[in-house]
C-alpha positions as YAML, in Angstrom:
chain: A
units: angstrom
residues:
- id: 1
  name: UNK
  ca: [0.00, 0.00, 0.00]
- id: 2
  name: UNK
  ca: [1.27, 3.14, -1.34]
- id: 3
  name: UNK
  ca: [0.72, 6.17, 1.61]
- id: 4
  name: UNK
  ca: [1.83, 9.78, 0.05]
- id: 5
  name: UNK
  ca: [1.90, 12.95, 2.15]
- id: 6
  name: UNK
  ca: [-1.68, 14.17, 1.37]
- id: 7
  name: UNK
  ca: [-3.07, 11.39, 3.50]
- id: 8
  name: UNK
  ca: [-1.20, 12.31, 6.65]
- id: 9
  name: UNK
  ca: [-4.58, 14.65, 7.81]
- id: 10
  name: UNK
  ca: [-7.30, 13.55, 10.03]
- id: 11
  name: UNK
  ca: [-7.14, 10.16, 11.61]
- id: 12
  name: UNK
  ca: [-4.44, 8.81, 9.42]
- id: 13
  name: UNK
  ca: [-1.91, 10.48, 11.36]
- id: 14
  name: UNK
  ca: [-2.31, 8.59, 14.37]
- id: 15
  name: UNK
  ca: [-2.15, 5.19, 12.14]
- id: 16
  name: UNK
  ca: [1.23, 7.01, 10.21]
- id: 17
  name: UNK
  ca: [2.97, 6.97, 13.68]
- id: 18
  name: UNK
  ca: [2.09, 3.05, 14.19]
- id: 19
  name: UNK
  ca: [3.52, 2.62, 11.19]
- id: 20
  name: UNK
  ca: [6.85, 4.02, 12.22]
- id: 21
  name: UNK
  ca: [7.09, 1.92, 15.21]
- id: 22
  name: UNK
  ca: [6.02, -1.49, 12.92]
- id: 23
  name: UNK
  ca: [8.46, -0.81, 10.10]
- id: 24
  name: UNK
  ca: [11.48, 0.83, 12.58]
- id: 25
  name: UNK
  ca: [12.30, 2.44, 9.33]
- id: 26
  name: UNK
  ca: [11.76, 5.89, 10.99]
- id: 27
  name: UNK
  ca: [14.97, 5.27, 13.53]
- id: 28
  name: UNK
  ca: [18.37, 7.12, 12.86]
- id: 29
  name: UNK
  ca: [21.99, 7.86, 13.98]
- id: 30
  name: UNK
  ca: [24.95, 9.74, 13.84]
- id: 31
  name: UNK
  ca: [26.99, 7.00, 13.42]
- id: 32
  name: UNK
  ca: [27.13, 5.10, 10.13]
- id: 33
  name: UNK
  ca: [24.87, 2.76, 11.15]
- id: 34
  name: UNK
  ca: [26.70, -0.17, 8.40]
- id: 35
  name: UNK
  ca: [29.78, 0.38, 10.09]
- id: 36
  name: UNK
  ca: [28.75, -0.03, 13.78]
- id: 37
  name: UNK
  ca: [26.18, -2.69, 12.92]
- id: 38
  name: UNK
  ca: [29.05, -4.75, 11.22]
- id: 39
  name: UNK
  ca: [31.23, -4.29, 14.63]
- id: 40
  name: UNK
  ca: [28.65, -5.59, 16.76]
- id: 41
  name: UNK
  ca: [28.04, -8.28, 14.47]
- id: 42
  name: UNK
  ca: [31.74, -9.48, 14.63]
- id: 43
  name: UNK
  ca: [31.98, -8.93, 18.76]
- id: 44
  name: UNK
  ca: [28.87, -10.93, 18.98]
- id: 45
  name: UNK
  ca: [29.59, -13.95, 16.73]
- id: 46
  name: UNK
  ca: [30.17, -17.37, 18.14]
- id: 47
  name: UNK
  ca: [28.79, -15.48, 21.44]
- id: 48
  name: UNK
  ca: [25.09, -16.07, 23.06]
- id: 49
  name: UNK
  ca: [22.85, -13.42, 24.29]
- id: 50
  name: UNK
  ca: [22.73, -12.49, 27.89]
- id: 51
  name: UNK
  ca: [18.99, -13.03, 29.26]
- id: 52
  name: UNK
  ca: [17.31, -10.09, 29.72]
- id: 53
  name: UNK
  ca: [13.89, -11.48, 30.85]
- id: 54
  name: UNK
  ca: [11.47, -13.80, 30.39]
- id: 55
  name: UNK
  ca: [7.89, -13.00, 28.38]
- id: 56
  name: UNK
  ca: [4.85, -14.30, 27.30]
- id: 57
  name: UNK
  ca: [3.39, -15.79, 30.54]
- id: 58
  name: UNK
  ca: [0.53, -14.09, 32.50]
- id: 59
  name: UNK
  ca: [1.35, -10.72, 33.78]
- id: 60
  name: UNK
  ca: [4.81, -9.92, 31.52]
- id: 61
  name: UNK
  ca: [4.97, -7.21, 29.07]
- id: 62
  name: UNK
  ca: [3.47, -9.19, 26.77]
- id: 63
  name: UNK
  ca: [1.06, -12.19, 26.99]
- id: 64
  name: UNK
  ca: [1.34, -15.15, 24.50]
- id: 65
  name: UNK
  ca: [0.42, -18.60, 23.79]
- id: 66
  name: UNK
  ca: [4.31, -19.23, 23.82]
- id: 67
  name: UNK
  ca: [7.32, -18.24, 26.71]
- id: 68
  name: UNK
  ca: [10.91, -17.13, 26.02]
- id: 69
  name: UNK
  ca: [13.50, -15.38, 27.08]
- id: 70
  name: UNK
  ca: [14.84, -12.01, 25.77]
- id: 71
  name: UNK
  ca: [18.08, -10.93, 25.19]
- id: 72
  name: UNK
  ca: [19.16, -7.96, 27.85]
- id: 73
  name: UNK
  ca: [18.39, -4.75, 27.49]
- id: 74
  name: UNK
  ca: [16.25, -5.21, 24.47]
- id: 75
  name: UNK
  ca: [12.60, -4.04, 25.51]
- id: 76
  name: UNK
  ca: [9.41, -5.30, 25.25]
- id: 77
  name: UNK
  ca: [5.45, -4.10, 24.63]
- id: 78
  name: UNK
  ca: [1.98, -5.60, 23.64]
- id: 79
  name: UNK
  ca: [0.71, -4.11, 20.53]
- id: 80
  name: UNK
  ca: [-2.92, -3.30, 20.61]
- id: 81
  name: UNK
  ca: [-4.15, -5.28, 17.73]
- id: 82
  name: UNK
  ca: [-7.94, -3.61, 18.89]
- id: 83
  name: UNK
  ca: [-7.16, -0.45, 17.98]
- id: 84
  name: UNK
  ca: [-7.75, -1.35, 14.33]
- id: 85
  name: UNK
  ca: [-11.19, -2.62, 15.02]
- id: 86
  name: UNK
  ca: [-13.34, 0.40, 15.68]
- id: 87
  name: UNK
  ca: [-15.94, 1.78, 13.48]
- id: 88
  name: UNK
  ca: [-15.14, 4.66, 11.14]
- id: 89
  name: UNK
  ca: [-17.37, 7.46, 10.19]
- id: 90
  name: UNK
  ca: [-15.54, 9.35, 7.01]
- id: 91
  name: UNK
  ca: [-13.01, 8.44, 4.15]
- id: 92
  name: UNK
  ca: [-10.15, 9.54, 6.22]
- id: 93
  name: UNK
  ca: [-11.12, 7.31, 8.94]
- id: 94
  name: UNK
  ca: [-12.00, 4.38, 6.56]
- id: 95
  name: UNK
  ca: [-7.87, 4.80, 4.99]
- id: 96
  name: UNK
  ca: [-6.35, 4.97, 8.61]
- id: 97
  name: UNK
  ca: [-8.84, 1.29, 9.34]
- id: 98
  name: UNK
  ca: [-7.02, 0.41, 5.99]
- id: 99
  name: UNK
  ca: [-3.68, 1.21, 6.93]
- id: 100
  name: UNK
  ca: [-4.08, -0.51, 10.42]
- id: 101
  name: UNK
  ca: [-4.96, -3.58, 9.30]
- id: 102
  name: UNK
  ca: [-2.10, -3.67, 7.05]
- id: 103
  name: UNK
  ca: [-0.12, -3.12, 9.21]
- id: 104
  name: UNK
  ca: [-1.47, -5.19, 12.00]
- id: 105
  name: UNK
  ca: [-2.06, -8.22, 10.21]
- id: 106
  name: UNK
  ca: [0.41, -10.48, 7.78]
- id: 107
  name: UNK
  ca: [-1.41, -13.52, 6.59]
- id: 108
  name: UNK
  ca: [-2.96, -15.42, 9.12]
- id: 109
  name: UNK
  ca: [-1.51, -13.73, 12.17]
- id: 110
  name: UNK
  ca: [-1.48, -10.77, 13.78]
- id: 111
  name: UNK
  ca: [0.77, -8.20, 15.43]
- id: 112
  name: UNK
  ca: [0.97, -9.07, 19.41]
- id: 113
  name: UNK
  ca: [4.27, -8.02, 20.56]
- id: 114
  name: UNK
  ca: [7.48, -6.23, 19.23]
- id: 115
  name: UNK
  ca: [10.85, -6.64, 21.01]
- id: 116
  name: UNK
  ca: [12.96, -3.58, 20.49]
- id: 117
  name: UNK
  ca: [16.46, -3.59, 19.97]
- id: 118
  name: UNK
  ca: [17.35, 0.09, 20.46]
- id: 119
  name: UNK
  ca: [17.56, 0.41, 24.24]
- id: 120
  name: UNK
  ca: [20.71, -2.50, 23.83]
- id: 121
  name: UNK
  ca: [22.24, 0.08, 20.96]
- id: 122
  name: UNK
  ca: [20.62, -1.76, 17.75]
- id: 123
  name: UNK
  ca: [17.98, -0.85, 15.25]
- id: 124
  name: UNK
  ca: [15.29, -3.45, 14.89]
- id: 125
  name: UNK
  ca: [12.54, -5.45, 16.21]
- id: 126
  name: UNK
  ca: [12.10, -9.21, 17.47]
- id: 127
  name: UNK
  ca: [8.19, -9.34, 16.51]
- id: 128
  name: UNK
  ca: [5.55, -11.42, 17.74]
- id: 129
  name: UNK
  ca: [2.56, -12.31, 15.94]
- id: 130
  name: UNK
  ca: [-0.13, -14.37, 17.00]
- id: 131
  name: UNK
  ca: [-2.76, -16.64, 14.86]
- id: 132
  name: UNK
  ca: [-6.43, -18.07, 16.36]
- id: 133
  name: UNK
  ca: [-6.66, -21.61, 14.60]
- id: 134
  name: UNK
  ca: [-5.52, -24.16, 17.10]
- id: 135
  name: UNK
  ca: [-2.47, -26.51, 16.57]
- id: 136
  name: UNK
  ca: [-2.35, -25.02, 12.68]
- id: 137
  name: UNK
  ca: [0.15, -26.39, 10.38]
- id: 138
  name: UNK
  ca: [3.20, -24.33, 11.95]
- id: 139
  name: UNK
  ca: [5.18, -24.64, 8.02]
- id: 140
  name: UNK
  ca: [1.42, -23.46, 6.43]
- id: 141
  name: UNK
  ca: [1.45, -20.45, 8.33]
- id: 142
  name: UNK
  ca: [5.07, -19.42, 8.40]
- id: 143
  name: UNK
  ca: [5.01, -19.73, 3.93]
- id: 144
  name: UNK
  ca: [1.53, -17.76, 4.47]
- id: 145
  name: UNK
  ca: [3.13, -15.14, 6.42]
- id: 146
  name: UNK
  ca: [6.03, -14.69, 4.09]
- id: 147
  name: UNK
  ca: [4.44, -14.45, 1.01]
- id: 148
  name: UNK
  ca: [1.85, -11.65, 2.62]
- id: 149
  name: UNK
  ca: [5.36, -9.84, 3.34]
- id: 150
  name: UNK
  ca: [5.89, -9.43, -0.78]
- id: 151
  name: UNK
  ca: [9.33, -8.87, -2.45]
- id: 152
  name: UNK
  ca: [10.62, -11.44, -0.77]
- id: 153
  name: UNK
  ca: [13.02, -14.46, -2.63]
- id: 154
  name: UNK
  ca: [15.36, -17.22, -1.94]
- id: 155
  name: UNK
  ca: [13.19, -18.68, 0.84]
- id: 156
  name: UNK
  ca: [15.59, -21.19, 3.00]
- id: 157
  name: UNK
  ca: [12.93, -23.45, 5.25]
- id: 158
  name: UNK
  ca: [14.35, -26.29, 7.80]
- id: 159
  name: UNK
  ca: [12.34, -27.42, 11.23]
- id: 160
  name: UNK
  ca: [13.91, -27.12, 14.45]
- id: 161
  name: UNK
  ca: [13.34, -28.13, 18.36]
- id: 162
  name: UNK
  ca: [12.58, -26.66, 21.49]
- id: 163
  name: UNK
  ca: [11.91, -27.86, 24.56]
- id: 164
  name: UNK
  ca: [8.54, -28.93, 23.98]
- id: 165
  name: UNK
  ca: [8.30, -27.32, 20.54]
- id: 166
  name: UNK
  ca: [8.70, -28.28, 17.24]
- id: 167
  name: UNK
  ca: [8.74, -25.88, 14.37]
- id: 168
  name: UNK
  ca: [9.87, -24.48, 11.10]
- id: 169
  name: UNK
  ca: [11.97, -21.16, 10.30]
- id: 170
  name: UNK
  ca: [12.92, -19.82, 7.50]
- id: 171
  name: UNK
  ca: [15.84, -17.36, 5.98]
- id: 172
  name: UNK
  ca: [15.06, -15.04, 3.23]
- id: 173
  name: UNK
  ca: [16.00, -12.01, 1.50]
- id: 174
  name: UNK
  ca: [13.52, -8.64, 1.60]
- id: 175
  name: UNK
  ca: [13.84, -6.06, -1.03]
- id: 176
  name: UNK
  ca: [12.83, -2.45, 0.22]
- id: 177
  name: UNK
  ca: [11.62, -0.57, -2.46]
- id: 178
  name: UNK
  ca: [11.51, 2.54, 0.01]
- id: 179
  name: UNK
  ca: [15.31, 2.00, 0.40]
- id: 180
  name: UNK
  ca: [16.36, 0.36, -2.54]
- id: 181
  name: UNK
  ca: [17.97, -2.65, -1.25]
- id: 182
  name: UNK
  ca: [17.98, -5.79, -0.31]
- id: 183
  name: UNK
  ca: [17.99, -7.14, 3.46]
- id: 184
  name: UNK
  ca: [18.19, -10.21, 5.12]
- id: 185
  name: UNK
  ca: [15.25, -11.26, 7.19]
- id: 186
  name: UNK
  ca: [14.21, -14.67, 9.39]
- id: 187
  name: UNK
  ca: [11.44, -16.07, 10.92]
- id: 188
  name: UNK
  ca: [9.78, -19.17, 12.99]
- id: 189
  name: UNK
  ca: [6.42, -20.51, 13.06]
- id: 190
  name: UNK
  ca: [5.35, -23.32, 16.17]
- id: 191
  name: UNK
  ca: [1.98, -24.78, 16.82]
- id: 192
  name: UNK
  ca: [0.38, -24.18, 20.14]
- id: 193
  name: UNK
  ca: [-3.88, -25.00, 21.19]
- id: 194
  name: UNK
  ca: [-4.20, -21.32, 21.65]
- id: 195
  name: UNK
  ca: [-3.34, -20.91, 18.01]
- id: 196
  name: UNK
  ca: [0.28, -20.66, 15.79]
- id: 197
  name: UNK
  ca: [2.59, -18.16, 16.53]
- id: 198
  name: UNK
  ca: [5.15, -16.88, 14.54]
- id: 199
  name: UNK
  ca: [8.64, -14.83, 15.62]
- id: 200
  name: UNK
  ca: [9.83, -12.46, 13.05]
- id: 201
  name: UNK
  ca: [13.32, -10.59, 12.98]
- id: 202
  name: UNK
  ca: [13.83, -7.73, 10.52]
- id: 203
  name: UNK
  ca: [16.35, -4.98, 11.24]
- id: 204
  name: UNK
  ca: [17.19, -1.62, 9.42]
- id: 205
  name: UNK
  ca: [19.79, -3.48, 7.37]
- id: 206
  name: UNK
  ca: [21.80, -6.94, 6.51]
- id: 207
  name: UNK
  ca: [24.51, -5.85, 9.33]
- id: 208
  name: UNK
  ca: [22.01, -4.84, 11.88]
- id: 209
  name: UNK
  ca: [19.91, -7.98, 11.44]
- id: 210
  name: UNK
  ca: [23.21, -10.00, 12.15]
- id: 211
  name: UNK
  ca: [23.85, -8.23, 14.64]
- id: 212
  name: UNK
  ca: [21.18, -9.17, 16.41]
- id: 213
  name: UNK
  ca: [20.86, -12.71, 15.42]
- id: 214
  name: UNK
  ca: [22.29, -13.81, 19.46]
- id: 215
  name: UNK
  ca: [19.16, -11.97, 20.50]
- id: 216
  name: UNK
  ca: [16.96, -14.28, 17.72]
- id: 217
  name: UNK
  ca: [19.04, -17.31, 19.22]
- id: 218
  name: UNK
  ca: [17.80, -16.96, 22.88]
- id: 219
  name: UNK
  ca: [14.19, -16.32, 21.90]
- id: 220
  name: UNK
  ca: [14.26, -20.15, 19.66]
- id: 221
  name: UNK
  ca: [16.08, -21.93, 21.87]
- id: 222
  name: UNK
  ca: [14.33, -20.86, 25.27]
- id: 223
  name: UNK
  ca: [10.70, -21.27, 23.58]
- id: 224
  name: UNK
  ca: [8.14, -23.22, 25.67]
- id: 225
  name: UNK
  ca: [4.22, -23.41, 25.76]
- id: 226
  name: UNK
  ca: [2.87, -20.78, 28.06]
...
């Protein structure tokens, strides 16, 4: 969806911000952010992430079908999926419902928690979406979720264990037409009876998504049933 600057009036605005926070393409630096990314990416190879937390049982930051741990310093917050469900009572109001749900929703899941990187000196998000069919095909949803991501290609898929869980991930390369280049991303699907959920790590860039692969790591490996 294409959004130009004479839709930001109204109540698109508020939707324009959510957008900033889903995409993290809004983030900067004085630094050059290839250059540091590509540091930390070297210090932190070969090298796990140090536990920052646990989420996704009743009462953390974020509550989920699924528990894991976070890497430290990284920060996490529900997103309010709801706020895309009200009613709407003009055109303006009907584009920001539009531009919600786009953003809110890939495939068959939705947006329930994002994991920021910043606060530990990255730029990126460890995302969380959630999906409402019980025990659903975990490799079903995770190609459904991809291909909803468009411009996407070279699609690497293997399973993988966790404590209790089994699942599927995949590696795959996202071309930003807003940047003009092309990123690495990664995800992981598991089935759970409260519905699949899938983990999703982006990053500004190639360097800054390696970066914070340790942080990707901990989440997998540390996944359990909540």
């Amino acid at each position: 969806m294409r959004i130009t600057m004479g839709t930001v009036r109204g109540g698109l605005a508020p939707v324009l911000l959510l957008a900033g926070v889903l995409t993290g393409c809004g983030e900067s630096s004085q630094e050059d952010p290839k250059a540091t990314a590509t540091a930390r990416a070297e210090g932190a190879t070969g090298s796990a992430a140090k536990r920052g937390g646990t989420i996704g049982a009743a009462g953390s930051a974020c509550e989920l079908p699924v528990t894991f741990d976070i890497a430290k310093g990284w920060r996490a917050k529900a997103v309010d999926s709801g706020a895309a469900s009200g009613g709407s009572d003009g055109s303006d109001d009907e584009r920001a419902q539009d531009v919600a749900d786009a953003l809110l929703h890939q495939g068959p899941v939705t947006a329930a928690c994002e994991i920021d990187a910043k606060p530990a000196g990255n730029i990126g998000f460890l995302r969380v979406w959630t999906g409402s069919t019980a025990d659903a095909d975990a490799r079903t949803v995770l190609r459904a979720f991809v291909a909803a991501e468009d411009n996407t290609s070279k699609e690497k898929y293997r399973t993988f264990e966790a404590g209790d869980l089994s699942g599927v991930e995949v590696e795959y390369l996202y071309t930003s037409k807003l940047l003009d280049e092309v990123k690495k991303e990664r995800a992981l699907a598991v089935s759970t009876p409260d519905g699949p959920v899938v983990l999703h790590l982006g990053g500004l860039d190639t360097e800054e998504h390696e970066a914070m692969l340790p942080a990707y790591e901990l989440a997998k490996r540390t996944l359990h049933v909540a």
